[in-house]
C-alpha positions as CSV (number, residue, x, y, z in Angstrom):
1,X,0.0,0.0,0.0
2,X,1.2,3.5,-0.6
3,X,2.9,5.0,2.4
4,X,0.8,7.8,1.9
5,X,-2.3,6.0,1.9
6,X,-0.8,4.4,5.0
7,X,0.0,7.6,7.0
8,X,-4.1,8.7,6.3
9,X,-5.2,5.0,8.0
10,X,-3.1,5.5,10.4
11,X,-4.2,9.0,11.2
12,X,-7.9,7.8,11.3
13,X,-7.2,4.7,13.0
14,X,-5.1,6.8,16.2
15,X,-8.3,9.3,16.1
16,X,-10.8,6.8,16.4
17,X,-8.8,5.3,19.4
18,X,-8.5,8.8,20.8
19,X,-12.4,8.9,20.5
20,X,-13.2,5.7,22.1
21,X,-10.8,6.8,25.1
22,X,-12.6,9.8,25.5
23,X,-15.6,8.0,25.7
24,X,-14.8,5.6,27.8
25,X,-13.6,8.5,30.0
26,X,-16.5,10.2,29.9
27,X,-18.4,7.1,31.1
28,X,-16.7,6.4,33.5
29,X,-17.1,9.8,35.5
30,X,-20.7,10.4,34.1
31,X,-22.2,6.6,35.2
32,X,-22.3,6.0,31.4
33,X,-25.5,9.0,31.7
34,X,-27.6,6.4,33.0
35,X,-30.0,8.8,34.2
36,X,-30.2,10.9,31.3
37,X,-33.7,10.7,30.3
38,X,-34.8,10.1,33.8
39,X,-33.5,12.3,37.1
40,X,-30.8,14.5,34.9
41,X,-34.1,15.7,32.7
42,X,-36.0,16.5,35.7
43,X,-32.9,18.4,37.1
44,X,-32.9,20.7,34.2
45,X,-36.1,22.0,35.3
46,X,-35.0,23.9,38.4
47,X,-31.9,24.9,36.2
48,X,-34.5,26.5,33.3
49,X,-36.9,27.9,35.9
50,X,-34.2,29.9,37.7
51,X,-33.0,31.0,34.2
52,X,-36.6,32.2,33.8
53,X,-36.6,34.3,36.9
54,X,-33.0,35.5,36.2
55,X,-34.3,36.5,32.8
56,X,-37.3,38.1,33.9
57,X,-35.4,40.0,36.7
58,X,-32.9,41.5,34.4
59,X,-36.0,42.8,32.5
60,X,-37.2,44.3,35.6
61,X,-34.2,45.9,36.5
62,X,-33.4,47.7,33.0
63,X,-37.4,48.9,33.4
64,X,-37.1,50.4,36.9
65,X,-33.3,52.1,36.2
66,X,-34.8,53.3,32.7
67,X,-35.8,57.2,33.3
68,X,-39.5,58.1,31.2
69,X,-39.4,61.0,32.7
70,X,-36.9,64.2,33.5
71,X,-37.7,67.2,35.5
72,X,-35.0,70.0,34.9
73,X,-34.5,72.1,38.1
74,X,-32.8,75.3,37.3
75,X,-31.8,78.2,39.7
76,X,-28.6,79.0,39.2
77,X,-27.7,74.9,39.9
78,X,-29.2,73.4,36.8
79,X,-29.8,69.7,37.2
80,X,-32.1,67.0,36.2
81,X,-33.7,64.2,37.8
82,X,-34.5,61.1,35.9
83,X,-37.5,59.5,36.9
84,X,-38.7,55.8,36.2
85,X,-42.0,54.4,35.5
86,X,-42.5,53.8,39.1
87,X,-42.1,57.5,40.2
88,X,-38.6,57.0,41.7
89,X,-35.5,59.0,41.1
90,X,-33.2,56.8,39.3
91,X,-30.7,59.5,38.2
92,X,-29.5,62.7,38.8
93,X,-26.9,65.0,37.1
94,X,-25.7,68.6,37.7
95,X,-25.4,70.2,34.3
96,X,-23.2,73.2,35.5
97,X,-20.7,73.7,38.8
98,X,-23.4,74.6,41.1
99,X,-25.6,71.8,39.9
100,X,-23.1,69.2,40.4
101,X,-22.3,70.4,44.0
102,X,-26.2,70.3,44.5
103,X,-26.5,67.0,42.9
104,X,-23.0,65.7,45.0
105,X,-25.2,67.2,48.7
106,X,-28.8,65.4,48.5
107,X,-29.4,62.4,48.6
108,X,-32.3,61.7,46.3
109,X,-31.6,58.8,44.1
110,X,-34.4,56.0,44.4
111,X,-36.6,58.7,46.3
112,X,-40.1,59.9,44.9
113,X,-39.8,62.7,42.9
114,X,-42.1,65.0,45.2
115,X,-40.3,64.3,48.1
116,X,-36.7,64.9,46.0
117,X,-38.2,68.0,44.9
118,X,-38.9,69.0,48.5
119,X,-35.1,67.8,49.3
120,X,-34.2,69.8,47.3
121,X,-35.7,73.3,47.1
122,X,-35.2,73.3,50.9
123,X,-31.7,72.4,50.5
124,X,-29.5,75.4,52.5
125,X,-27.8,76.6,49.2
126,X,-30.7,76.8,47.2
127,X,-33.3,78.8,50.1
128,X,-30.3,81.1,50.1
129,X,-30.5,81.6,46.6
130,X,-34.4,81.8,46.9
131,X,-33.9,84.1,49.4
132,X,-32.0,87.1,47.2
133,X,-35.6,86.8,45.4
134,X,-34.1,84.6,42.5
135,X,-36.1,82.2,40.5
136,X,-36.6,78.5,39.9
137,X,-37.9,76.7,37.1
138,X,-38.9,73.3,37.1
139,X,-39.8,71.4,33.6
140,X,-41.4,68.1,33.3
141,X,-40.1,66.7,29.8
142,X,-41.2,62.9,28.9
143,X,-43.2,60.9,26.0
144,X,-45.8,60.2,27.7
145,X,-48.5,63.5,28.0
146,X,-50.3,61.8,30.2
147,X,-48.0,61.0,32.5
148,X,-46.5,64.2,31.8
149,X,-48.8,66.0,33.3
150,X,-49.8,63.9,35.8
151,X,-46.2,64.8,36.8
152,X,-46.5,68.3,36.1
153,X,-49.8,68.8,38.4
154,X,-48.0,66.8,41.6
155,X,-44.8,68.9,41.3
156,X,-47.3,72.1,41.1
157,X,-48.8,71.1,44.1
158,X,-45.4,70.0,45.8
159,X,-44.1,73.8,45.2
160,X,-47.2,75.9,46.0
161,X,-45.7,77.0,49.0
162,X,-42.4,78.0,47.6
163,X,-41.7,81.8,46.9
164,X,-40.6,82.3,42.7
165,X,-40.9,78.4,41.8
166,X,-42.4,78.0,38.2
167,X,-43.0,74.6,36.2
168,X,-43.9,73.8,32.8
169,X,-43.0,71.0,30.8
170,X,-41.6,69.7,27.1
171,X,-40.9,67.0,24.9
172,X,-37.7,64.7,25.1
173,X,-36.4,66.1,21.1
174,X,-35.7,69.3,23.2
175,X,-33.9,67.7,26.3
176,X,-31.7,65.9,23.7
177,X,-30.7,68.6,21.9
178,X,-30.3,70.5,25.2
179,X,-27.5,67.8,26.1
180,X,-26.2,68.1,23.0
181,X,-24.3,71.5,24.3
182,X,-24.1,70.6,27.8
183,X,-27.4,72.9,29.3
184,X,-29.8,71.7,31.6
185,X,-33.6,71.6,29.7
186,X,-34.4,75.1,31.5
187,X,-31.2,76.8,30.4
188,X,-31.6,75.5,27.2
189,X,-34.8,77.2,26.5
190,X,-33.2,80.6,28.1
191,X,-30.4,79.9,25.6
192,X,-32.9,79.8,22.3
193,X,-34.6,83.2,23.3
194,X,-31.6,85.2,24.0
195,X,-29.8,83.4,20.7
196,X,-32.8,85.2,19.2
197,X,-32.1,88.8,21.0
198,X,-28.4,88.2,20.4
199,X,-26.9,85.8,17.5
200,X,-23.6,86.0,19.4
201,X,-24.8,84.4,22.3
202,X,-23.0,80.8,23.5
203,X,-24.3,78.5,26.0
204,X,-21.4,78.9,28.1
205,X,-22.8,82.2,28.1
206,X,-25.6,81.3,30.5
207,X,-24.2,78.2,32.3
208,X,-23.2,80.1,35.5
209,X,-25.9,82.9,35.3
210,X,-29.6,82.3,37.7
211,X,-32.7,82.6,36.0
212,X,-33.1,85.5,37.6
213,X,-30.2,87.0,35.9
214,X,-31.4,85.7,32.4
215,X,-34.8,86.6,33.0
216,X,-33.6,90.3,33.4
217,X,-31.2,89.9,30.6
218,X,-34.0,88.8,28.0
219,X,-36.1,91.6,29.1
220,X,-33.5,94.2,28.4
221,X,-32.5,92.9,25.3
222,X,-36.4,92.8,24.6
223,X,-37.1,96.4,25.9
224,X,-38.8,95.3,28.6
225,X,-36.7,95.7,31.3
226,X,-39.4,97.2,33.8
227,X,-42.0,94.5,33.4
228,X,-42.3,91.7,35.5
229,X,-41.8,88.2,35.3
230,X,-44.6,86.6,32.8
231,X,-47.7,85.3,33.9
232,X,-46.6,81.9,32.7
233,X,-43.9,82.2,34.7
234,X,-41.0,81.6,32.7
235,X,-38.4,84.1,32.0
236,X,-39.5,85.9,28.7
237,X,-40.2,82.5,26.9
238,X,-42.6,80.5,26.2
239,X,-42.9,76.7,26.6
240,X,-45.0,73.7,24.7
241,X,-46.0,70.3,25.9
242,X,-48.0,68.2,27.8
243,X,-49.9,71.5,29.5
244,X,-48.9,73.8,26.5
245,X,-45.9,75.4,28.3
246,X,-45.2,77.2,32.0
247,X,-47.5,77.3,34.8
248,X,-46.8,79.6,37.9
249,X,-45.9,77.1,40.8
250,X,-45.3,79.2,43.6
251,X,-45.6,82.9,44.9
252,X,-44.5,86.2,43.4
């Protein structure tokens, strides 16, 4: 026979034998899976149900950490809460210097929303703030109009008794492209009306200013410097949404 041919039987013949060893191996430490279609079977059932669970749970998990909803706070902090399905707090970010030392000093995350809010507006930095007759806006943006305003009409009721504390609300397109040059939802809407006042504005322009400050700044762009702060509460702009813009929250 060709040595070739030889070498290839050869090679087939030592893999079978490696085969057969390995099955024999196998055997031996399984009990030649005597039990396979018996009590190993009926073990896999406890194995898939806890896969099940585990499955389901990781669905659970990515649904209560996933915000729905965001309400922007904006003083001179601007920061946003992110709130899950289940009304909780499930993130918070400081979208300026102020805003990330506020959002670094309360401890909201995994709180209700109302009762973050109240943390929060009665945090020592910002009733200081308040205090100097400043102003806060607070915007509920989110999909969901429903929701959104059930959100909106809480948060309303949560800041009635707070002095200068408006709320309105938005859609998420906005909040995105608020991100998109690093301002909070409420500075980002103070950004488009002075950018229409003044071309040359930036949004690093406003980061650090309170909504006080812009409010004043819009109206004497606008000629307006002696009026008041709107009736819809925001400072010179107006808002859309789930309750077709601003509503006056608090007190003048």
């Amino acid at each position: 026979m060709n040595d070739k041919w030889k070498e290839a039987f050869g090679e087939i013949h030592a893999e079978e034998e490696l085969k057969e060893s390995t099955r024999r191996f196998l055997a031996q430490k399984t009990g030649n899976y005597r039990k396979y279609h018996g009590w190993d079977y009926k073990r896999l059932v406890p194995v898939v149900a806890s896969m099940v669970i585990f499955l389901a749970g990781l669905g659970g998990y990515r649904v209560y950490f996933k915000p729905v909803s965001v309400i922007s706070i904006d003083v001179n902090p601007s920061l946003e809460l992110g709130v899950n399905r289940f009304d909780r707090v499930v993130s918070v970010e400081g979208f300026n210097e102020d805003g990330r030392k506020l959002a670094d000093s309360v401890n909201v995350k995994y709180a209700e929303y109302t009762d973050a809010l109240e943390q929060i507006l009665s945090n020592e930095s910002v009733r200081e703030i308040l205090g100097q007759d400043e102003v806060v806006t607070i915007d509920v943006v989110g999909e969901d109009e429903r929701e959104c305003g059930r959100i909106l009409s809480n948060i309303e009721h949560c800041t009635s008794g707070h002095r200068n504390t408006y709320c309105g609300s938005s859609n998420l397109e906005e909040v995105e492209a608020a991100h998109e040059i690093g301002l909070s939802y409420g500075k980002y809407r103070a950004y488009l009306e002075l950018r229409e006042l003044d071309p040359d504005v930036v949004p690093e322009d406003i980061q650090g200013m309170t909504m006080r400050e812009i409010r004043d700044l819009i109206q004497r762009l606008s000629g307006n410097a002696s009026e008041e702060i709107p009736e819809d509460g925001s400072p010179g702009m107006h808002g859309g949404g789930c309750r077709g813009g601003h509503h006056g929250g608090g007190h003048h």
